[in-house]
MMTF fields as JSON, N, C-alpha, C and O atoms, coordinates in Angstrom:
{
  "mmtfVersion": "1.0.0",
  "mmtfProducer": "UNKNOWN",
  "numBonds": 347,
  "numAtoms": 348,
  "numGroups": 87,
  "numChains": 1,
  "numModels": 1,
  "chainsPerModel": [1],
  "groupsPerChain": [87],
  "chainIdList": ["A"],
  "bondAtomList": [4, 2, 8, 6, 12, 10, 16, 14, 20, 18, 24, 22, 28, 26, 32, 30, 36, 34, 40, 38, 44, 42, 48, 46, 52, 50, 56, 54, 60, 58, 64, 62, 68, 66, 72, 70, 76, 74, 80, 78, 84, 82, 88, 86, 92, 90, 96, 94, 100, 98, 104, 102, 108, 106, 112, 110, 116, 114, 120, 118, 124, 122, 128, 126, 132, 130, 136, 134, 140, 138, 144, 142, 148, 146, 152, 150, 156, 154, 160, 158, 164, 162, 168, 166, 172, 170, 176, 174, 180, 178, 184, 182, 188, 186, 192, 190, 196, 194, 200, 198, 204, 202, 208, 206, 212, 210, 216, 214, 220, 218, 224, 222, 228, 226, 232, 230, 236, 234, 240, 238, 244, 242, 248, 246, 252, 250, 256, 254, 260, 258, 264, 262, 268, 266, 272, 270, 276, 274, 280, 278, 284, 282, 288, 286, 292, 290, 296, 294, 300, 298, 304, 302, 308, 306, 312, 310, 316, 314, 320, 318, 324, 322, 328, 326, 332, 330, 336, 334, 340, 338, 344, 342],
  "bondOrderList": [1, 1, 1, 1, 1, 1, 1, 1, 1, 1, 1, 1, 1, 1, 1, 1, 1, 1, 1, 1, 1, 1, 1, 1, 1, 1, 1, 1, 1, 1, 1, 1, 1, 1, 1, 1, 1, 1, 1, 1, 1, 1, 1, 1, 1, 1, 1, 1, 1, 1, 1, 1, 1, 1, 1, 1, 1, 1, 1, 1, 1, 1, 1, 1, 1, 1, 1, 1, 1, 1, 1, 1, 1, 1, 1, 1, 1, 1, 1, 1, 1, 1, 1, 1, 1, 1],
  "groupList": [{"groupName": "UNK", "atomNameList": ["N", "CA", "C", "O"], "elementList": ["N", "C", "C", "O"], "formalChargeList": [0, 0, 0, 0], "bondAtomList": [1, 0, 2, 1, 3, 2], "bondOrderList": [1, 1, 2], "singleLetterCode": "X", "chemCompType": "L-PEPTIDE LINKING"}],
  "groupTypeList": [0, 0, 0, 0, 0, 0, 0, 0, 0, 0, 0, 0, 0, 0, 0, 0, 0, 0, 0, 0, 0, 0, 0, 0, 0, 0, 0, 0, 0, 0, 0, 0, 0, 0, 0, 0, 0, 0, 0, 0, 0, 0, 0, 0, 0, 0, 0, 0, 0, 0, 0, 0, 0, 0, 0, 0, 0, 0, 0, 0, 0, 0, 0, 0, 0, 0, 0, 0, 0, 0, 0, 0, 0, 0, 0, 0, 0, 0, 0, 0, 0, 0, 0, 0, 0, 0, 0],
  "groupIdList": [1, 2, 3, 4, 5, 6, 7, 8, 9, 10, 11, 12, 13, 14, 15, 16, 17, 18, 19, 20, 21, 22, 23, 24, 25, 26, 27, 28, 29, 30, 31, 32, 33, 34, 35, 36, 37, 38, 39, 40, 41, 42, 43, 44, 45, 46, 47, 48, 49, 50, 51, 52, 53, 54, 55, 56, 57, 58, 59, 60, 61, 62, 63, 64, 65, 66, 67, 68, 69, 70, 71, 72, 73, 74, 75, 76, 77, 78, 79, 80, 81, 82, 83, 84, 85, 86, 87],
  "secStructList": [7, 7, 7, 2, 2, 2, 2, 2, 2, 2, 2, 2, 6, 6, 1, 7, 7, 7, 7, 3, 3, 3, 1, 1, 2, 2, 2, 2, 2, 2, 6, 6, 6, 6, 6, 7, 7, 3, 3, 3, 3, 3, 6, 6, 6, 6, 3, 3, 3, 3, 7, 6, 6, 6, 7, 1, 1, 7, 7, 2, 2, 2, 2, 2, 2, 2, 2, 1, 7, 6, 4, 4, 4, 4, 6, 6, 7, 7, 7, 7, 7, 7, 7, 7, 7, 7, 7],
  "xCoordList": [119.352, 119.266, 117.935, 116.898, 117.938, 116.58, 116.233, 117.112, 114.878, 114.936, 113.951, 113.446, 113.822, 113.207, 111.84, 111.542, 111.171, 110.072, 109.918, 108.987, 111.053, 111.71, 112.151, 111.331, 112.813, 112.787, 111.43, 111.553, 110.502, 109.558, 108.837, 108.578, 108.554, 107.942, 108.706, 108.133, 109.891, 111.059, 110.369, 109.574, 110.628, 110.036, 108.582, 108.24, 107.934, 106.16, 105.733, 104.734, 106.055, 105.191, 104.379, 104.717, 102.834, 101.704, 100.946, 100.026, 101.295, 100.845, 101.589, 101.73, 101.948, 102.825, 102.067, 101.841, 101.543, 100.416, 101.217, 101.015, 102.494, 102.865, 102.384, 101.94, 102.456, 102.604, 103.056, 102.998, 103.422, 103.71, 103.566, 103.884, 102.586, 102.266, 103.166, 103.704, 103.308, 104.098, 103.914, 103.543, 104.32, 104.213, 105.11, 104.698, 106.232, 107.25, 107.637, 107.897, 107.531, 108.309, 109.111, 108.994, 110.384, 111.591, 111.186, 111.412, 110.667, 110.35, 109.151, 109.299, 108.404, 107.388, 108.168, 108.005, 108.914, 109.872, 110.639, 110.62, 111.339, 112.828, 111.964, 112.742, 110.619, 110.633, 109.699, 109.404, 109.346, 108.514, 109.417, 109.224, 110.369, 110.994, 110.478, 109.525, 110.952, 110.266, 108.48, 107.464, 108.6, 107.606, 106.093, 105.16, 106.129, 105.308, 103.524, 103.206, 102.635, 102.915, 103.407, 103.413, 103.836, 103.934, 103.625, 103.892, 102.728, 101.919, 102.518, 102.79, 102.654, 102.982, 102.04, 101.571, 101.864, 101.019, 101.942, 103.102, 101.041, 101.738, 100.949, 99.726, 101.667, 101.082, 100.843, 100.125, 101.202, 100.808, 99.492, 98.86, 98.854, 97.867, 97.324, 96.473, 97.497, 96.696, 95.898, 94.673, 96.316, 96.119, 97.065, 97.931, 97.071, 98.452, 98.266, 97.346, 99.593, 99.929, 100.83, 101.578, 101.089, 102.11, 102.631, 102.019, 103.52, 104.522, 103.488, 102.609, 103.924, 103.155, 104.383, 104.366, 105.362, 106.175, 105.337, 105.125, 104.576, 103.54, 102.465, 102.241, 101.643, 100.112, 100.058, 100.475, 99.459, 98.853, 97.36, 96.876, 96.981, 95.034, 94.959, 95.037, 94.851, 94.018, 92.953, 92.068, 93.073, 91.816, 90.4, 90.628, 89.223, 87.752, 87.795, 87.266, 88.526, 88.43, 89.419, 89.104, 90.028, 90.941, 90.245, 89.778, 90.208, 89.057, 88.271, 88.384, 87.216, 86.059, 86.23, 85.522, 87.808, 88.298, 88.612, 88.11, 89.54, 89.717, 88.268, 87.997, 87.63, 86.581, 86.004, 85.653, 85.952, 85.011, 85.935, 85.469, 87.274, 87.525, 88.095, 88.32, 88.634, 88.732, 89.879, 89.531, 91.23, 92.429, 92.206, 92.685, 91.493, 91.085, 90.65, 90.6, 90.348, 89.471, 90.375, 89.964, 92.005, 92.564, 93.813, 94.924, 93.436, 94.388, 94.465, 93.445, 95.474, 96.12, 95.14, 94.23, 95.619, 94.344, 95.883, 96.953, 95.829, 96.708, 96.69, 95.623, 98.049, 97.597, 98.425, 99.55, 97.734, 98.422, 98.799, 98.231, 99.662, 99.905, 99.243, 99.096, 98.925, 98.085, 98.675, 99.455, 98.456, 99.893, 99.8, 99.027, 101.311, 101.998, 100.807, 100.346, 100.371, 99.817, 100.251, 101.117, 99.345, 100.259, 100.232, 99.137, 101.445, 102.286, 102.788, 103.571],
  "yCoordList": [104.349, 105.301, 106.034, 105.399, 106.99, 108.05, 108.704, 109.137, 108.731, 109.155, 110.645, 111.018, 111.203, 112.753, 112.293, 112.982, 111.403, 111.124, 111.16, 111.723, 110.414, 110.229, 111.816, 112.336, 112.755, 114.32, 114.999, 116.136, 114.828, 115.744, 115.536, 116.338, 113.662, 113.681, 114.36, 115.202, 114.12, 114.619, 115.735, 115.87, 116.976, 118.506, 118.553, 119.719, 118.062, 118.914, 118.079, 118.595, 116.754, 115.916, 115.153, 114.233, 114.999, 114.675, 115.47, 114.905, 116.554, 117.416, 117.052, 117.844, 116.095, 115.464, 114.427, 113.566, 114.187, 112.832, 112.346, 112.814, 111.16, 110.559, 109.064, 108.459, 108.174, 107.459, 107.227, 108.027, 106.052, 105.42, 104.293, 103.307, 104.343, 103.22, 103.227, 104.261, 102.074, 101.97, 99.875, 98.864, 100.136, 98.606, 97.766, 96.607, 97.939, 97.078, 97.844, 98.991, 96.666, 96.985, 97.791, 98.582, 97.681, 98.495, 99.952, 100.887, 100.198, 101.388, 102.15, 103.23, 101.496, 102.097, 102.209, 103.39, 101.646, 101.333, 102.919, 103.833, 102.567, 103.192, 104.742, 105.578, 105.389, 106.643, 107.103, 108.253, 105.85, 106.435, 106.232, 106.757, 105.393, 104.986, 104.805, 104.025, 105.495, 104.672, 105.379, 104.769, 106.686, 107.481, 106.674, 106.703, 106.115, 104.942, 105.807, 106.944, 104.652, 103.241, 103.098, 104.194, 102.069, 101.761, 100.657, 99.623, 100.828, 99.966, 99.598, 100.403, 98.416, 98.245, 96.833, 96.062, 96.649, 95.487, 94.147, 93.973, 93.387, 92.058, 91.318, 91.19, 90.866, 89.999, 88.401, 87.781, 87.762, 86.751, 86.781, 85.732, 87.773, 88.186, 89.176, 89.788, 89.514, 90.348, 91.572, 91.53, 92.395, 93.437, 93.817, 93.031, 95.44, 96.073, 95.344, 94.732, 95.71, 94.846, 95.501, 96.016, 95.72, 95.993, 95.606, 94.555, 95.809, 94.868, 95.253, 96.113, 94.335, 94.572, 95.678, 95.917, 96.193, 97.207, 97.963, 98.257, 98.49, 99.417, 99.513, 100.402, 98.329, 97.921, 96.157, 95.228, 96.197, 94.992, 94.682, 93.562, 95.522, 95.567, 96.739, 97.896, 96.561, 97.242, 98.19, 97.947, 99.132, 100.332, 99.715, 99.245, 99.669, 98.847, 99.402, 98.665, 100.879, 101.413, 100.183, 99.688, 100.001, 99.118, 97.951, 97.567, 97.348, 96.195, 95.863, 95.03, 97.238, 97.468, 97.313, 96.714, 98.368, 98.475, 97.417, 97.14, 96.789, 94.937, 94.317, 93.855, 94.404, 93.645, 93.873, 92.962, 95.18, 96.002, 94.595, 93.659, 94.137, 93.468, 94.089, 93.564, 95.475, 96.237, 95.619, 95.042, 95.221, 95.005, 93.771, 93.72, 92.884, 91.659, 91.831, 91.141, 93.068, 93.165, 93.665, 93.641, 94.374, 94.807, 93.617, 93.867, 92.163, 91.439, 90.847, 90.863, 90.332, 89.844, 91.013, 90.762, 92.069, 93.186, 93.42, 93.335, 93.654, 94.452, 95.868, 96.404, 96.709, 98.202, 98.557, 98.16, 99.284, 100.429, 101.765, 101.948, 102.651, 103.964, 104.618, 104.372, 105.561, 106.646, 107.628, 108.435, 107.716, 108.503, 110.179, 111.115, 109.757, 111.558, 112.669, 112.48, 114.014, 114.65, 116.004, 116.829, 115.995, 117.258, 118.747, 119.282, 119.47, 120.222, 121.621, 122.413],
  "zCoordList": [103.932, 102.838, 102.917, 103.109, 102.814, 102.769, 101.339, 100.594, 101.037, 99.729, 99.777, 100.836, 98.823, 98.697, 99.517, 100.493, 99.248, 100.045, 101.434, 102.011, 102.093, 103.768, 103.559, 104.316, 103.094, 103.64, 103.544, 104.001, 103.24, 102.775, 104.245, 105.142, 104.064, 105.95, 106.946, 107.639, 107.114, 108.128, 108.247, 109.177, 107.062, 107.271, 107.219, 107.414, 107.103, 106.566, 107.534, 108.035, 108.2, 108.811, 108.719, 107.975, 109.363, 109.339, 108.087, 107.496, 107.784, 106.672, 105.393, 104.461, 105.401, 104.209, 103.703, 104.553, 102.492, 101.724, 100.8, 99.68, 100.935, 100.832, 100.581, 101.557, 98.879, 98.693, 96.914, 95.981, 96.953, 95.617, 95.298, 95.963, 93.217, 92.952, 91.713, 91.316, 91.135, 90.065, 89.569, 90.165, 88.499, 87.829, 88.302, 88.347, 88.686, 89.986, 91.429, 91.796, 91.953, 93.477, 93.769, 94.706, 92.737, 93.205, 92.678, 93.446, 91.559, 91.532, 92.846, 93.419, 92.957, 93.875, 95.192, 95.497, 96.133, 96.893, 97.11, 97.935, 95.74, 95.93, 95.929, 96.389, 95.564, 95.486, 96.871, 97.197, 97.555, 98.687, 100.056, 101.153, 99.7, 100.756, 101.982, 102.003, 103.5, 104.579, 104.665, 104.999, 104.278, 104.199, 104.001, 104.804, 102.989, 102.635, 102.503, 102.85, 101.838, 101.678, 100.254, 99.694, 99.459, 98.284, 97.97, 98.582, 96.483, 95.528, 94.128, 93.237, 94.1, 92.901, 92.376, 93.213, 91.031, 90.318, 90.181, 89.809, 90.59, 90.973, 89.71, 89.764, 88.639, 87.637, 88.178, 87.394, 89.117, 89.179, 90.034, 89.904, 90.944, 91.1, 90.424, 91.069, 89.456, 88.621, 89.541, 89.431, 90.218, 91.158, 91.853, 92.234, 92.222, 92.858, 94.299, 94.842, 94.649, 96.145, 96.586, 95.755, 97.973, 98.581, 99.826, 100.018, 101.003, 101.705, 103.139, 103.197, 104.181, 105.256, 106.172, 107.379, 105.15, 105.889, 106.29, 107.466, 104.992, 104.847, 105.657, 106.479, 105.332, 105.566, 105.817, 105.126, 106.917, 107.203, 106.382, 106.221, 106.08, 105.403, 104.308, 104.72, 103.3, 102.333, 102.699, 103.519, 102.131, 102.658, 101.887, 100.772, 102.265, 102.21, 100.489, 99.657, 99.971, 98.477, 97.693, 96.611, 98.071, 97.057, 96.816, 95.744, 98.033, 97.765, 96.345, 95.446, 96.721, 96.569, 94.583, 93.774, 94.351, 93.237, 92.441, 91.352, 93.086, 92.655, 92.189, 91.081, 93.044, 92.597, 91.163, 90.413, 90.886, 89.357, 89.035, 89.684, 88.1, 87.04, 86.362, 85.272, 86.575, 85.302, 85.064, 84.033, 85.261, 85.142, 84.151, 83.018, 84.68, 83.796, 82.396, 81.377, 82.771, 81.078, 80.351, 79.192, 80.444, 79.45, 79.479, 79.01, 80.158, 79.87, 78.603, 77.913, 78.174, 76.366, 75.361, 74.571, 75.679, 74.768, 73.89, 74.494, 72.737, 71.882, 72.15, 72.452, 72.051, 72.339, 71.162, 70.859, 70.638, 69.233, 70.028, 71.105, 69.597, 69.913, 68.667, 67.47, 69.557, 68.406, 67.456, 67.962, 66.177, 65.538, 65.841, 66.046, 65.69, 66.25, 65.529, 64.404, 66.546, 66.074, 65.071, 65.36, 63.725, 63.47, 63.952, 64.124, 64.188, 64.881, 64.033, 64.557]
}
C-alpha cells in the first residue's frame, strides 16, 4: 500500500522533506508510509521513538532534546481548556 507521502517521494524525490510525528504509531506510520522516517511517543518510555525501518540511531538533536526533561515535567499535570473566545 502506498500513501500520499510514498507519491510525493516517487515525484519530487530527494527534494521531497518527508517525515511524521504523532502520539501513536499507527498514526505516524500510516501518513509517512515507506517515505519515512516516523515518530511517535512511546509512554512507557516517556519520549518519541521510532522503528529501525526508519532509523537505526537518533539524530545527536533528539538526543540532546530528551535530555532537557521537558516531557517529564508536564507528566500527571491537569490541563484545563481555555474558554471559547468572544466572537
Amino acid at each position: 500500500m502506498t500513501t500520499l507521502s510514498d507519491g510525493i517521494a516517487k515525484n519530487f524525490g530527494p527534494r521531497s522533506k518527508i517525515f511524521s510525528v504523532s502520539v501513536k504509531g499507527r498514526g505516524a506510520i500510516s501518513m509517512t508510509g515507506h517515505a519515512g522516517p516516523a515518530y511517535w511517543f512511546s509512554k512507557a518510555r516517556g519520549r518519541f521513538v521510532t522503528s529501525t525501518f526508519y532509523r537505526q540511531d537518533y539524530p545527536d538533536r533528539v538526543g540532546t532534546w530528551a535530555e532537557t526533561g521537558l516531557v517529564a515535567g508536564y507528566a500527571d499535570r491537569d490541563r484545563t481548556l481555555l474558554p471559547k473566545p468572544d466572537v
